[in-house]
C-alpha positions as CSV (number, residue, x, y, z in Angstrom):
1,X,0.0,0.0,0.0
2,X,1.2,3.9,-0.5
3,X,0.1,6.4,2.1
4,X,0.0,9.8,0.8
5,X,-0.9,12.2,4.4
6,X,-2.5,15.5,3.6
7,X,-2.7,18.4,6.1
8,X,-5.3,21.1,6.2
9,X,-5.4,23.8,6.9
10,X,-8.8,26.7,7.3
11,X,-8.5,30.1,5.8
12,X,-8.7,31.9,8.1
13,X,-9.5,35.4,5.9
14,X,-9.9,34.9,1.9
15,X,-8.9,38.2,1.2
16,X,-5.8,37.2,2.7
17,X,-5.6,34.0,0.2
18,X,-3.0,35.2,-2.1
19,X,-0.2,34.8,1.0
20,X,-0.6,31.1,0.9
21,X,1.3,29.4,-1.5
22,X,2.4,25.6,-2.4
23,X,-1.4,24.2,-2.0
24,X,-2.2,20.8,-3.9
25,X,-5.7,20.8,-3.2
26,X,-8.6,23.2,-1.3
27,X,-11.9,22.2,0.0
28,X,-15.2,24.0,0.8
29,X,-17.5,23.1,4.2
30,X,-20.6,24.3,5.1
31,X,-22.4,23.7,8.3
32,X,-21.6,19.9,8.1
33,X,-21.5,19.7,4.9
34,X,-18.6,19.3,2.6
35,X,-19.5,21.1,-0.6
36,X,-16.4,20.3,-3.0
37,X,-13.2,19.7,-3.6
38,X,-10.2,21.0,-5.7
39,X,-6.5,21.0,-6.9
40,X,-4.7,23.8,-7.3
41,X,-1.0,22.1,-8.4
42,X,0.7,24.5,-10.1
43,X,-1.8,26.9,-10.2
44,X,-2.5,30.2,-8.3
45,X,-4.8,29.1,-5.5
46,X,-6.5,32.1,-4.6
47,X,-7.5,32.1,-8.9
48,X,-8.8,28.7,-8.5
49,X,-11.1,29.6,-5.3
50,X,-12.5,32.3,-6.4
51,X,-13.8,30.3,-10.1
52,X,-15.1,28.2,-8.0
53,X,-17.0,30.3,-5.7
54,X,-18.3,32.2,-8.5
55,X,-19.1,28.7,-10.6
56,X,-21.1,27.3,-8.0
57,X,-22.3,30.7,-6.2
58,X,-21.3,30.2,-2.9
59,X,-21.3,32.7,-0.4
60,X,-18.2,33.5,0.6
61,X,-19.5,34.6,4.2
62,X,-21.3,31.3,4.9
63,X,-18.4,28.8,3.8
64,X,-14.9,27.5,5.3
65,X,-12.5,27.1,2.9
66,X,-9.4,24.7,3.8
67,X,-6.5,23.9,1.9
68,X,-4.6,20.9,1.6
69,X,-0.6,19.8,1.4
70,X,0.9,16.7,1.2
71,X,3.7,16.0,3.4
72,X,4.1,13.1,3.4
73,X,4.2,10.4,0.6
74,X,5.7,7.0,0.3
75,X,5.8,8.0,-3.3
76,X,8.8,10.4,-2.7
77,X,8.3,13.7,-4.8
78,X,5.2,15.3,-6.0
79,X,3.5,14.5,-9.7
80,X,0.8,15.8,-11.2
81,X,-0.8,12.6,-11.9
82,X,-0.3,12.0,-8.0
83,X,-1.9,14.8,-7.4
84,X,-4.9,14.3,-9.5
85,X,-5.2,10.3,-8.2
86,X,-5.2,11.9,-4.4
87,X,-8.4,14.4,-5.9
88,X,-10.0,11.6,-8.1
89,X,-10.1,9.1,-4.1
90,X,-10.7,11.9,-2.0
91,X,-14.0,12.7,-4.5
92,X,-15.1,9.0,-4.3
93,X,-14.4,8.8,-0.8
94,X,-15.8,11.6,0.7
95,X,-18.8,12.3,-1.9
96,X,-18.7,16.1,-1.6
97,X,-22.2,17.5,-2.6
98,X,-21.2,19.8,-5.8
99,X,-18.1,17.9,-7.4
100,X,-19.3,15.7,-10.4
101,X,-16.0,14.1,-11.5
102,X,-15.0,11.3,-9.4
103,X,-17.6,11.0,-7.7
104,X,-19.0,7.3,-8.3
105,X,-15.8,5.5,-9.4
106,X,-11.7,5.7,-9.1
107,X,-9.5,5.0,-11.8
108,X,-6.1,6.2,-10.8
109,X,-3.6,4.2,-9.2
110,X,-4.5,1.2,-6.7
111,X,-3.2,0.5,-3.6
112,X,-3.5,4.2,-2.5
113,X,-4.2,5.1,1.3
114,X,-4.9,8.9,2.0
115,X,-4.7,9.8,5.6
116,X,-6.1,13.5,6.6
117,X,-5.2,15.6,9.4
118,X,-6.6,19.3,10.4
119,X,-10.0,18.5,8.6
120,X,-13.0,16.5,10.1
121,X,-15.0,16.4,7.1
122,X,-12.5,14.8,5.3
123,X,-12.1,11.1,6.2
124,X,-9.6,9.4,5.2
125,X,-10.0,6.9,2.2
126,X,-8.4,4.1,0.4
127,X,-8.3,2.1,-2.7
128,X,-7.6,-1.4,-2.4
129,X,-8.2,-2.8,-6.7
């Protein structure tokens, strides 16, 4: 099995989003609710939340917006096709309410165990094919 371990961590104020940098991934919570999730690898992060908040008109007041690292993988370094395999399981796993890729099957890599820290709607998942 490879563990990837992601920490998260909530904005705290998202006009203040631009001072936060090397993000793979970002999440949105409501209430109890966990509305969708993102990646942001190699992309400006504060770009990607904002299309997103407009795409699904969110409120910006009413939500939590987290974002995500890895540090830790047994995989070594950072790919994009990592990146996008942690997304794809997290998506299937966790069944966010407003993501619609991902969301009934995972195709990326097998063997795959993603551990969360820092978010409680987030469980951890894993793909045993």
């Amino acid at each position: 099995m490879n563990n990837v371990k992601l920490k998260w961590v909530k904005v705290k104020d998202i006009k203040k989003i631009r001072k936060y940098g090397d993000t793979e991934f970002y999440a949105f919570t409501q209430n109890n609710t966990l509305l969708y999730i993102g990646i942001a690898y190699f992309q400006d992060v504060a770009d990607e939340i904002w299309k997103t908040i407009r795409a699904f008109n969110y409120d910006e007041n009413e939500i939590k917006i987290w974002l995500g690292y890895i540090y830790e993988s047994d995989y070594g370094r950072k790919t994009e096709q990592i990146v996008k395999d942690v997304e794809c399981l997290l998506i299937c796993g966790n069944k966010p309410r407003d993501n619609t890729q991902c969301k009934d099957n995972y195709t990326g890599r097998d063997n795959l165990i993603i551990k969360n820290i820092g978010c409680g709607k987030i469980k951890d998942v894993e793909c045993k094919i």
